[in-house]
C-alpha positions in Angstrom: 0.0 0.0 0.0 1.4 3.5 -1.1 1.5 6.0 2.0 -0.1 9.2 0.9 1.5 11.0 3.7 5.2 10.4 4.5 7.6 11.9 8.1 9.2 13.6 4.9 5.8 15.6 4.3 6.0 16.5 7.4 9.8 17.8 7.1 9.2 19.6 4.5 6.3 21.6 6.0 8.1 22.1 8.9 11.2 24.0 7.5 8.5 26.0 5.2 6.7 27.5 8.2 10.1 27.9 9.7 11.5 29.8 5.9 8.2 31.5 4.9 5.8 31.7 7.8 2.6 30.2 8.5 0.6 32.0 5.9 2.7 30.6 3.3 1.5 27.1 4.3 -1.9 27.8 4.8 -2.1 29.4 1.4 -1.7 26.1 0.0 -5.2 24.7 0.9 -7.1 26.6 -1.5 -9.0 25.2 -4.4 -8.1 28.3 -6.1 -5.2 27.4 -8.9 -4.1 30.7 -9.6 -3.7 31.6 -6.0 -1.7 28.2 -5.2 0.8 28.8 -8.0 0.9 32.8 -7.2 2.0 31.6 -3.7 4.5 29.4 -4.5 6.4 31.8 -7.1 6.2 34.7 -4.6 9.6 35.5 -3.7 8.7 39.0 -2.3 8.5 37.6 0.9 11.3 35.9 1.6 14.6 35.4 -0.8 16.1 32.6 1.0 13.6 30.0 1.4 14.4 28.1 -2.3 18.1 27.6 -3.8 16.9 28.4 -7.3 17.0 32.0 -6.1 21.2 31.8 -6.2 22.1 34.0 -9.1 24.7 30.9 -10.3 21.8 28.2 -10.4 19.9 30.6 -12.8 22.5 31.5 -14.8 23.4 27.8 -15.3 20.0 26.8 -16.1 19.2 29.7 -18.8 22.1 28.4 -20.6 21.1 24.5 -20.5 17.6 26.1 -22.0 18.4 28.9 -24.3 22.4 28.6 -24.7 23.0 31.6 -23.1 23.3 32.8 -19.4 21.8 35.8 -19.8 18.5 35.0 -21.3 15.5 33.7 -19.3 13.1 31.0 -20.0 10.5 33.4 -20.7 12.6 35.4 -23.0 13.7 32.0 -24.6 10.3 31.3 -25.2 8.9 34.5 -26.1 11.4 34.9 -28.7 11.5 30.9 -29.9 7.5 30.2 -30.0 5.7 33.0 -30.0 7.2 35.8 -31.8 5.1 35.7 -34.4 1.7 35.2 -32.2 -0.8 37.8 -31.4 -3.0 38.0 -28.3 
């Protein structure tokens, strides 16, 4: 039988209330999408909660995606797939 809930869940959302606070928790129980995913991309809050924040880490992964350092995913893709779009 697969255990839904693991100790390691309950790691986990220990050292986030420790990093980002209660509210950052709780703001994960919501049925609403767009405010789940707004939370978890937030870094207004707290810059020091999540290692992709280190400058190095994103430098390294905009050049695994778009061959250079310096250019972002969104930029990468903006410029690659939809540069011709509208809307």
């Amino acid at each position: 039988m697969k255990r839904l809930i693991t100790l390691d869940d309950f790691i986990d959302t220990y050292c986030k209330i420790i990093q980002r606070g209660k509210s950052f928790v709780f703001s994960k129980f919501t049925f609403n999408n767009l405010n789940r995913t707004k939370s978890a991309f937030d870094n207004t809050a707290v810059n020091s909660s999540n290692w992709w924040i280190i400058p190095k880490v994103r430098q390294r992964w905009n050049f695994l995606i778009s061959g250079d350092e310096k250019i972002n995913y969104k930029q990468y893709l903006v410029s690659k797939y939809l540069i011709n779009k509208k809307n």
